[in-house]
NUNU-585963 format. One record per residue (C-alpha): residue in one letter; x, y, z. Coordinates in steps of 0.02 Angstrom, whole numbers, m for minus. Layout:
# residues N
+------+--------+--------+--------+
! type !      u !      v !      w !
+------+--------+--------+--------+
!    A !      X !      Y !      Z !
...
+------+--------+--------+--------+
***
This chain:
# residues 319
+------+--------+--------+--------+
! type !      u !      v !      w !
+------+--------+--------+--------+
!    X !   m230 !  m1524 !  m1907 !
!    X !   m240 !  m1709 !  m1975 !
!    X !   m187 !  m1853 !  m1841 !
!    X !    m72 !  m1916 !  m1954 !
!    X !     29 !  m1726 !  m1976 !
!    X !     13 !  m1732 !  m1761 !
!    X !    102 !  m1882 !  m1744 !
!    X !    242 !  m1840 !  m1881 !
!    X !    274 !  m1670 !  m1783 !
!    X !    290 !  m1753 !  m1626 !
!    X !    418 !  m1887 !  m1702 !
!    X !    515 !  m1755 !  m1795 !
!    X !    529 !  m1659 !  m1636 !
!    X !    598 !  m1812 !  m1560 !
!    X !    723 !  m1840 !  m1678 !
!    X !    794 !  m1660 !  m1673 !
!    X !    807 !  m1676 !  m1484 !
!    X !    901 !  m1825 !  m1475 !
!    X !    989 !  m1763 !  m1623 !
!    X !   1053 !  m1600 !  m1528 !
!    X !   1118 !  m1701 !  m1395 !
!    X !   1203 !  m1811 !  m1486 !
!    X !   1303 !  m1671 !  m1560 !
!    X !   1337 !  m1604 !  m1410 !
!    X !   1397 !  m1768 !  m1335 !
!    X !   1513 !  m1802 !  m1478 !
!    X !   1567 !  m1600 !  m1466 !
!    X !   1617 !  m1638 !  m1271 !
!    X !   1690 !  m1814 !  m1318 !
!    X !   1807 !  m1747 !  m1462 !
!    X !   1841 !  m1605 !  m1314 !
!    X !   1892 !  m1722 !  m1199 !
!    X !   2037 !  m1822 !  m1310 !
!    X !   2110 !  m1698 !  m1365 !
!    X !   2116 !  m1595 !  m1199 !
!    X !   2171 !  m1768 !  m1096 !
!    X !   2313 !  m1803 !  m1260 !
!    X !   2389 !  m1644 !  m1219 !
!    X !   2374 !  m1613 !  m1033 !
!    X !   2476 !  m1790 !  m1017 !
!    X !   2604 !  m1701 !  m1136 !
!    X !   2587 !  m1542 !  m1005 !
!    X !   2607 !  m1666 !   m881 !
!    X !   2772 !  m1745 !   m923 !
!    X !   2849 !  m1570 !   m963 !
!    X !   2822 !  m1515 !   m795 !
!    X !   2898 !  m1667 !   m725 !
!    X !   3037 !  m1630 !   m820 !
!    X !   3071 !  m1443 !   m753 !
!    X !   3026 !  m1486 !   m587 !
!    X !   3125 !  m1654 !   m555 !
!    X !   3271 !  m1615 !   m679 !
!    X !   3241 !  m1755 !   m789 !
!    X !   3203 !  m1806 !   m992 !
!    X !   3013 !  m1776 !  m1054 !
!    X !   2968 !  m1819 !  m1219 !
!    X !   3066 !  m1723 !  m1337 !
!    X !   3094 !  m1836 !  m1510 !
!    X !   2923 !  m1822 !  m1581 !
!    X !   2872 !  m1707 !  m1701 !
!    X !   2938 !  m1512 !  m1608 !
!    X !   2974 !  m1509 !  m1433 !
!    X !   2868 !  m1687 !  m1394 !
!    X !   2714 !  m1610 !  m1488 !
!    X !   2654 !  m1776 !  m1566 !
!    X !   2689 !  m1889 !  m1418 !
!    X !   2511 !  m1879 !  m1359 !
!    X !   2455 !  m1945 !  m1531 !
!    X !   2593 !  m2068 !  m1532 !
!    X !   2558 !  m2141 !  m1362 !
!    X !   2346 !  m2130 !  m1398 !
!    X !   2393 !  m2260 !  m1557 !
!    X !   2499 !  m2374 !  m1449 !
!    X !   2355 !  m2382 !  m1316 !
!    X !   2203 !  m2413 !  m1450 !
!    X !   2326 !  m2519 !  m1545 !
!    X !   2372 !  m2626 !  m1427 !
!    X !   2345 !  m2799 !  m1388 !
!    X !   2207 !  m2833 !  m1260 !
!    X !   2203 !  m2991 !  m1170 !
!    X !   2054 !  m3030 !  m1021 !
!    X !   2141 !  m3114 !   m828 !
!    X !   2080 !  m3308 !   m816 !
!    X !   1947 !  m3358 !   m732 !
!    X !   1885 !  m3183 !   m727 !
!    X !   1695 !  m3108 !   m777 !
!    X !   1741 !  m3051 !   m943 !
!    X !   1577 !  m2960 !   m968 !
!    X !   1609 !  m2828 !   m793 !
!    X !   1791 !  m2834 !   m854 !
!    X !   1749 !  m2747 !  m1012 !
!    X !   1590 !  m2656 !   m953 !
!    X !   1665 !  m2575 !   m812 !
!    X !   1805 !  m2477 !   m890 !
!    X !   1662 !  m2399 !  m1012 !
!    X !   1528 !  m2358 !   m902 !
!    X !   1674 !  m2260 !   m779 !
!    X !   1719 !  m2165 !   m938 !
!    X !   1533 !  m2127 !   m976 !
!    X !   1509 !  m2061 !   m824 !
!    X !   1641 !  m1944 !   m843 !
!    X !   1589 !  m1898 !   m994 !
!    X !   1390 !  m1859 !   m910 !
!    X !   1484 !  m1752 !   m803 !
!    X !   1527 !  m1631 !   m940 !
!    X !   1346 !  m1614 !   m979 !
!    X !   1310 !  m1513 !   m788 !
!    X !   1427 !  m1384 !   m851 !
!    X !   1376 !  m1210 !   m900 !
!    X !   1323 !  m1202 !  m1075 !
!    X !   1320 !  m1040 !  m1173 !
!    X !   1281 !  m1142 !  m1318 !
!    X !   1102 !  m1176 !  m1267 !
!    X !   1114 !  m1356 !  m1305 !
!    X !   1085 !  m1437 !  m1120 !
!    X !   1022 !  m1333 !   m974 !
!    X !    992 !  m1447 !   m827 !
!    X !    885 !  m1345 !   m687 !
!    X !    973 !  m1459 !   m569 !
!    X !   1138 !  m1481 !   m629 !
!    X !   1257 !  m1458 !   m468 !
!    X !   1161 !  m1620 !   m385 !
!    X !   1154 !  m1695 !   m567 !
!    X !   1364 !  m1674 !   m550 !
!    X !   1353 !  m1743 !   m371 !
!    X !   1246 !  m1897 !   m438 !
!    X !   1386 !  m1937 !   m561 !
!    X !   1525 !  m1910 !   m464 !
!    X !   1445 !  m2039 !   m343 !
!    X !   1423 !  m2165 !   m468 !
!    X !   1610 !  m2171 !   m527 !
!    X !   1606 !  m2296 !   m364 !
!    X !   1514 !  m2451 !   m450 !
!    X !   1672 !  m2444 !   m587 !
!    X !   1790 !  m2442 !   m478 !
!    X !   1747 !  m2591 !   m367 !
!    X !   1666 !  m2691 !   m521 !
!    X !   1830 !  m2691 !   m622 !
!    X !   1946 !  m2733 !   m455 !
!    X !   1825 !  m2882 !   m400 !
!    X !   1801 !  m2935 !   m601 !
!    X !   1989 !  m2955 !   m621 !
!    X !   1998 !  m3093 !   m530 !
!    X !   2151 !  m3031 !   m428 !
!    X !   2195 !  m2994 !   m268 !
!    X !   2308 !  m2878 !   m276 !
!    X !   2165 !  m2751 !   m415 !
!    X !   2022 !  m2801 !   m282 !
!    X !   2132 !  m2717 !   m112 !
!    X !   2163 !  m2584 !   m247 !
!    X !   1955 !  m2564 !   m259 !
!    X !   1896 !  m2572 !    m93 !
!    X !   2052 !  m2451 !    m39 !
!    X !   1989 !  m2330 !   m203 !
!    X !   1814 !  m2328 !   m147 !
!    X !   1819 !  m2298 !     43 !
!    X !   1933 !  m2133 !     19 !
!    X !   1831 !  m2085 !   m137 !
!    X !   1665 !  m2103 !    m41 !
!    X !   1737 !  m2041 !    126 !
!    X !   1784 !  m1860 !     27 !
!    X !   1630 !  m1855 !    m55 !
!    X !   1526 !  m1841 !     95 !
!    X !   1641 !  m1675 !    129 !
!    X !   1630 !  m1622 !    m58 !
!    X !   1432 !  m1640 !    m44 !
!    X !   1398 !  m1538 !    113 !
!    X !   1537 !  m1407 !     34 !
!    X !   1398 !  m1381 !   m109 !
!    X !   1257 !  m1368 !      7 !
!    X !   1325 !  m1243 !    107 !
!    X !   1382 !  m1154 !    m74 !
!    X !   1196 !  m1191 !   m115 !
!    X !   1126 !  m1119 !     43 !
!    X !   1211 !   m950 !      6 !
!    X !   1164 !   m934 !   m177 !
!    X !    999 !  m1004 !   m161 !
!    X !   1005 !  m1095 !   m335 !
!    X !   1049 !  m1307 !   m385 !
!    X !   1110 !  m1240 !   m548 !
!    X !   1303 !  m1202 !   m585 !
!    X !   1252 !  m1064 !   m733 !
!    X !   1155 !   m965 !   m592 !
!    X !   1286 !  m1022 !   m449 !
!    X !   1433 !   m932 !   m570 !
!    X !   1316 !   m768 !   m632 !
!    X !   1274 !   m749 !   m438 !
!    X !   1455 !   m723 !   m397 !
!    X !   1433 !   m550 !   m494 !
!    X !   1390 !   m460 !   m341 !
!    X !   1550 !   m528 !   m233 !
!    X !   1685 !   m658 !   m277 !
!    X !   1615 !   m824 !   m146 !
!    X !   1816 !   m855 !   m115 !
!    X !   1828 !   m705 !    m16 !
!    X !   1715 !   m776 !    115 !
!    X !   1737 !   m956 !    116 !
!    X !   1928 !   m962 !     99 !
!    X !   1946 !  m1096 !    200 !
!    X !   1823 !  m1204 !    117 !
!    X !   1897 !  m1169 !    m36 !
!    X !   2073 !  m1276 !     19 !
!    X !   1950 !  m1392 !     78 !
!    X !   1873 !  m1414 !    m60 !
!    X !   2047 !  m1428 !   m163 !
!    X !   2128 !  m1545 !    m72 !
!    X !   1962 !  m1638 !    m72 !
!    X !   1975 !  m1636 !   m252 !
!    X !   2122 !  m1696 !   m280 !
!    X !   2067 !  m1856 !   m166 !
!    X !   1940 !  m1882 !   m287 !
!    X !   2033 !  m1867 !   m430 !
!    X !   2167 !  m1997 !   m381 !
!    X !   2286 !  m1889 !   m394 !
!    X !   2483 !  m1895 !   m293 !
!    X !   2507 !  m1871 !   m152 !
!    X !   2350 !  m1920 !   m109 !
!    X !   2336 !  m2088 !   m248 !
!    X !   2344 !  m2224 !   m104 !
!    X !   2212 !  m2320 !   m222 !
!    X !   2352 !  m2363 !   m337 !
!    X !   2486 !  m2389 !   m202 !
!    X !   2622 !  m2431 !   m324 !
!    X !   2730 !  m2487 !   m173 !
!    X !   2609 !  m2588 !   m117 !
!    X !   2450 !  m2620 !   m215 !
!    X !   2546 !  m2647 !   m406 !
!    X !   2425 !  m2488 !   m466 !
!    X !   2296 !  m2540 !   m383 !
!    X !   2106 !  m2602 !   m474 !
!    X !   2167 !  m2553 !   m653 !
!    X !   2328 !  m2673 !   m614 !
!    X !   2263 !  m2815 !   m750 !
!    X !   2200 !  m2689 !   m877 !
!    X !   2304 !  m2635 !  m1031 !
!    X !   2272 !  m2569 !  m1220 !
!    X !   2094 !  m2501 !  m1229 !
!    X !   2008 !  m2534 !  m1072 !
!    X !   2182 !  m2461 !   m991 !
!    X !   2158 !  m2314 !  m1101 !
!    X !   1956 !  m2277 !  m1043 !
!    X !   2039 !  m2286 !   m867 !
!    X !   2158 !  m2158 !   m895 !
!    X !   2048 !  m2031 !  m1014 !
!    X !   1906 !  m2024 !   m868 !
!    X !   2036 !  m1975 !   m733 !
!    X !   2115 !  m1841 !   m828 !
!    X !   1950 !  m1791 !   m897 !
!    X !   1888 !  m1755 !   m722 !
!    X !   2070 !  m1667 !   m692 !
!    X !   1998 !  m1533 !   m815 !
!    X !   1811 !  m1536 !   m781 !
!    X !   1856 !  m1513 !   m587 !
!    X !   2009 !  m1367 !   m614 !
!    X !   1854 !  m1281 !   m697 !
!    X !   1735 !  m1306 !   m588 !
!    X !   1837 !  m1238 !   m460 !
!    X !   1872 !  m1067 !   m513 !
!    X !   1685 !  m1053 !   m565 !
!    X !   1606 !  m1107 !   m413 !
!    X !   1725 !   m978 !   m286 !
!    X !   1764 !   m852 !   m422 !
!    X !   1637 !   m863 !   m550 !
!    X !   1597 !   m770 !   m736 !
!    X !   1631 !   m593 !   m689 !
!    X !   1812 !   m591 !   m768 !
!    X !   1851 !   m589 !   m939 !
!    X !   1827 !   m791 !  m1036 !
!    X !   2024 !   m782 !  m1064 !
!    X !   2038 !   m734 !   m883 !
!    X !   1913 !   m892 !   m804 !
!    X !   2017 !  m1018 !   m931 !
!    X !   2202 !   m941 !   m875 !
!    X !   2141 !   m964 !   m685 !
!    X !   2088 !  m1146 !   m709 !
!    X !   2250 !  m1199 !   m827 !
!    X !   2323 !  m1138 !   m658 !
!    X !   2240 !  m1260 !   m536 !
!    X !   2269 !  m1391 !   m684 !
!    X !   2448 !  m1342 !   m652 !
!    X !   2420 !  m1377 !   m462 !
!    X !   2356 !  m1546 !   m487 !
!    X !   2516 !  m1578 !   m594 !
!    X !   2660 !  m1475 !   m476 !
!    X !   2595 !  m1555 !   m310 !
!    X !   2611 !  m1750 !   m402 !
!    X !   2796 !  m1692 !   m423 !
!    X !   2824 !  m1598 !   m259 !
!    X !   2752 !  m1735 !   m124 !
!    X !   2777 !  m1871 !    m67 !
!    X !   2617 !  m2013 !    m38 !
!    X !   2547 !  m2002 !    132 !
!    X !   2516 !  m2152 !    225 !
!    X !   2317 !  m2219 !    218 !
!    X !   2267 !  m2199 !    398 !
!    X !   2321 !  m2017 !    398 !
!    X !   2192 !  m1981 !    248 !
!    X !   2056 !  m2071 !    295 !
!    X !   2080 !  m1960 !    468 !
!    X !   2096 !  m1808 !    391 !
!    X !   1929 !  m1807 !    318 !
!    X !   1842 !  m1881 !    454 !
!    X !   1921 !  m1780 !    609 !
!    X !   1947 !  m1627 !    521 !
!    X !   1870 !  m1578 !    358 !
!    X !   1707 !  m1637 !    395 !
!    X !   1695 !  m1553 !    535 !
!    X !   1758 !  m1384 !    472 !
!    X !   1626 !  m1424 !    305 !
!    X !   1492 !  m1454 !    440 !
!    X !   1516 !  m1306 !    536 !
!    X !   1522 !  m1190 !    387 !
!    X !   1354 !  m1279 !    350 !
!    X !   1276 !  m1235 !    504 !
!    X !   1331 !  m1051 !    473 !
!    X !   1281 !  m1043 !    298 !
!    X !   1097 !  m1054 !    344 !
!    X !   1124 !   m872 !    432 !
!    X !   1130 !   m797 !    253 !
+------+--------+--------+--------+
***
C-alpha cells in the first residue's frame, strides 16, 4: 500500500468519525427541543389541574401548538445586552451552559452504537460540574446586582448537592464495580439497586431536584427576593438557551434516575412510563410546595445528606 492511499484512509476515517458524531449530536439536539417544547406544555397543564387555574387552551387543540408559539416569540424576540456589561461572557455564557447540557446527553446509554464512553458516569459528573462556570459568568457579566446575588446563591447550593450527588455514584459504583451507565443499568438484571439503597434513592431525588433548580428548592431565582436571580437581564435567545438546558436536564435526570436504581430489566415502554413519572414529580412538587428558606437547604445537605451519603459509602465497600 502506496503512502499516498495510507494517508487518504486515515483522513477518510476521520471524516466518518466526526461525521457520526455530528449526527448524533444534531439527533440529541432535535431530541431535546422538541422534548423541552412539550414538557413546558405538560408543565402548565398540570398547573392547571393541580392549582385550579387556566393553562393554555386557544392554540391549535387543547394548547397543542403553544410550545411552538411561545419557541417563535423567544427566538423572535428582540435582544438587547445591560450597559456597561462584558458583552462577550454575556453572550458566551448562556451557550456554553446549554452545550453542556447538551454533552450530558452524550454519557447516556446508547443502543445505537454511535458513542460508547468507557467512563461515562464520571464523564456525566464532569459536566454536571461545569454547569457552575455559566452560572456565575452570566450573573457577574450582567453587570447587576441583583443577577450576581442570584449567581453566587445558584452556585453554592448547586456545588454543595453535588458533593452528595458524587459520593451517591461512588457508592452506586462501588457495588456494581463498573464507571459506565450501559453496564451500571444491565448489572441491575440480577436485583433491582432500589431495593437496597432506598434511602439513597430520596436522597438522591431531592438532591436532584436542587440541581435542577427546580421549586421548592429554586432559592437561586428567589423571585421574592433576587428578581429571578442570574438570568434576571437576559431575554429572547440567550433567555431561551437558559431555559432549554434546565428542562433538558429535567428529562436527562428523570431518566437517569429510574436507570441507575431500577435499570433495563423491564420492558422499553415500561423504563420510559417510570421516568415520565418522576418528570411528573419534578412538575407536581413545583405546584404542591412552598420555597424553603436558604439556610435550611444549605443545612440539609451539609448536616444530613452528606452524612447519610457518607455512611452508605463506608458500607458500600463491604460488597
Amino acid at each position: 500500500m502506496s503512502l499516498s492511499l495510507k494517508y487518504i484512509l486515515k483522513f477518510s476515517s476521520i471524516i466518518s468519525f466526526i461525521i457520526d458524531y455530528l449526527a448524533y449530536f444534531i439527533q440529541i439536539f432535535l431530541f431535546v427541543l422538541i422534548s423541552v417544547a412539550f414538557l413546558t406544555l405538560l408543565e402548565r397543564k398540570v398547573l392547571r389541574y393541580t392549582q385550579l387555574r387556566k393553562g393554555p387552551n386557544k392554540l391549535g387543540w387543547i394548547g397543542i401548538l403553544q410550545p411552538f408559539s411561545d419557541a417563535l416569540k423567544l427566538f423572535s424576540k428582540e435582544d438587547g445586552v445591560p450597559f456597561l456589561s462584558n458583552s462577550f461572557l454575556f453572550w458566551v455564557s448562556p451557550i456554553f451552559g446549554f452545550l453542556v447540557t447538551i454533552l450530558i446527553w452524550f454519557s447516556f446509554w446508547s443502543y445505537s452504537g454511535y458513542v460508547d464512553i468507557k467512563i461515562s458516569v464520571l464523564f456525566f459528573l464532569c459536566c454536571v460540574s461545569l454547569r457552575v462556570y455559566s452560572i456565575i459568568f452570566s450573573g457577574w457579566s450582567s453587570n447587576s446586582k441583583y443577577a450576581l446575588l442570584g449567581s453566587l446563591r445558584s452556585v453554592a447550593q448547586t456545588i454543595s448537592y453535588e458533593v452528595v450527588l458524587a459520593f451517591i455514584f461512588l457508592s452506586i459504583l462501588r457495588i456494581s464495580k463498573t464507571f459506565r451507565f450501559l453496564d451500571l443499568f444491565l448489572f441491575q438484571n440480577l436485583f433491582v439497586l432500589i431495593i437496597v439503597v432506598l434511602p439513597l434513592f430520596i436522597i438522591f431525588f431531592v438532591s436532584c431536584v436542587v440541581e435542577t433548580n427546580r421549586a421548592p428548592f429554586d432559592l437561586a431565582e428567589g423571585e421574592s427576593e433576587l428578581v429571578s436571580g442570574f438570568n434576571v437581564e437576559y431575554g429572547g435567545l440567550k433567555f431561551a438557551l437558559i431555559f432549554l438546558s434546565e428542562y433538558a436536564r429535567i428529562i436527562w435526570i428523570s431518566f437517569l434516575i429510574v436507570g441507575v436504581f431500577i435499570g433495563c430489566r423491564f420492558s422499553l415502554f415500561l423504563e420510559v412510563f417510570l421516568g415520565l413519572l418522576i418528570v411528573f414529580l419534578f412538575l407536581f412538587l413545583r405546584s404542591s410546595y412552598p420555597r424553603i428558606r436558604y439556610d435550611i437547604l444549605i443545612m440539609l445537605t451539609w448536616k444530613k445528606f452528606l452524612v447519610l451519603s457518607l455512611t452508605f459509602f463506608f458500607l458500600a465497600s463491604f460488597f
